[in-house]
Each structure stands twice: as C-alpha cells, then as structure tokens.
C-alpha positions in Angstrom: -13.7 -1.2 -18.3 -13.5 -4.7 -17.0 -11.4 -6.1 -14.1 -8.5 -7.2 -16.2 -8.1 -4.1 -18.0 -8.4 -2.1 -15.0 -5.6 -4.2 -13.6 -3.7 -4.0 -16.1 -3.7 0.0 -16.2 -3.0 -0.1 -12.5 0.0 -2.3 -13.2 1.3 -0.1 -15.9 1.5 2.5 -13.6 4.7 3.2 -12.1 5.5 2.1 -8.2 4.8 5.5 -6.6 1.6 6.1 -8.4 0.4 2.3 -7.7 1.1 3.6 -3.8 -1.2 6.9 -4.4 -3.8 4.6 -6.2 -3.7 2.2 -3.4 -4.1 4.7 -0.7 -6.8 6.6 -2.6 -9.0 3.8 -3.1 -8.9 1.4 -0.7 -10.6 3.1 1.7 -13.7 3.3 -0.5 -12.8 -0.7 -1.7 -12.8 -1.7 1.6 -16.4 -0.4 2.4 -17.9 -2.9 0.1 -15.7 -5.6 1.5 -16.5 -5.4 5.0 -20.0 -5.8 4.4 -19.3 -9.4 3.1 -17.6 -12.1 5.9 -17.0 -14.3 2.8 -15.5 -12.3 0.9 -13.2 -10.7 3.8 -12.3 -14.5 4.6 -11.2 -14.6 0.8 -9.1 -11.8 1.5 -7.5 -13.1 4.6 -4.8 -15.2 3.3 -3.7 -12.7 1.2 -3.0 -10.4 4.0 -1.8 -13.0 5.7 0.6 -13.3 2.7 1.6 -9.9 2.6 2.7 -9.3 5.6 4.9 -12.6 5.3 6.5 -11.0 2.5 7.1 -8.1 4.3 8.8 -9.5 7.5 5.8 -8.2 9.8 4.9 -10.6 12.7 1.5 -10.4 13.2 1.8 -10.0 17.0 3.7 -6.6 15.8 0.5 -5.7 13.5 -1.8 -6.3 16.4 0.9 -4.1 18.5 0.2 -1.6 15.8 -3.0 -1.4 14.7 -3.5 -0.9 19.1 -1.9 2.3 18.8 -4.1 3.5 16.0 -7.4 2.4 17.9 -9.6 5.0 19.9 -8.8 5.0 23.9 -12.3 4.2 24.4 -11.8 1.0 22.0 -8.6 -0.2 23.8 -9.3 -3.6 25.8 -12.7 -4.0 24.3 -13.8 -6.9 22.4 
C-alpha cells in the first residue's frame, strides 16, 4: 500500500475511528520520528498549526504536558 492510498483509507474512515487510529498508532509513528531532528523540525510547524486551530496557547501546552511529566523530571533540563 503506498502513502497516498493509506491516506486515503484513513480519511475514509469515519471521525471517531480516525481518533482510535490516531491514538493506536502514533505512539509506534512517533518512535521512528524522534530519532530524526530533521524530520521532527518538519513536523514542528504543523504542530504549531494545530494547536492554532485549536485555540491552545502554547504556554497552556507547556502547563500541560508539566503535569504529565515524572516528579523526578520536573525543573530539569
């Protein structure tokens, strides 16, 4: 199956299944992309995109994604 056709079938699908599809395989997506900076600075603006869209501030994803982090993670970096 190429690329197109495979986002094509995703397409097809209906919203909630495109959510369940999302969630199921991202995670496993994502591996391959975080090896790869220039990829993942591809992907960038099109987070940066979405979360326009969606209304989300950034400094209330950062405020987030901190409650989601390990307590031995907080403050590091």
């Amino acid at each position: 199956m190429t690329p197109e056709e495979l986002k094509e079938a995703v397409l097809a699908l209906d919203s909630d299944a495109r959510k369940a599809f999302l969630l199921d395989a991202l995670p496993e997506l994502a591996k391959d992309a975080m090896q790869d900076q220039m990829f993942l600075m591809q992907l960038f603006p099109i987070f940066l995109g979405l979360l326009k869209e969606s209304g989300i501030e950034l400094a209330q994803l950062v405020q987030l994604a901190s409650m989601f982090a390990p307590a031995d993670a907080v403050g590091q970096g």
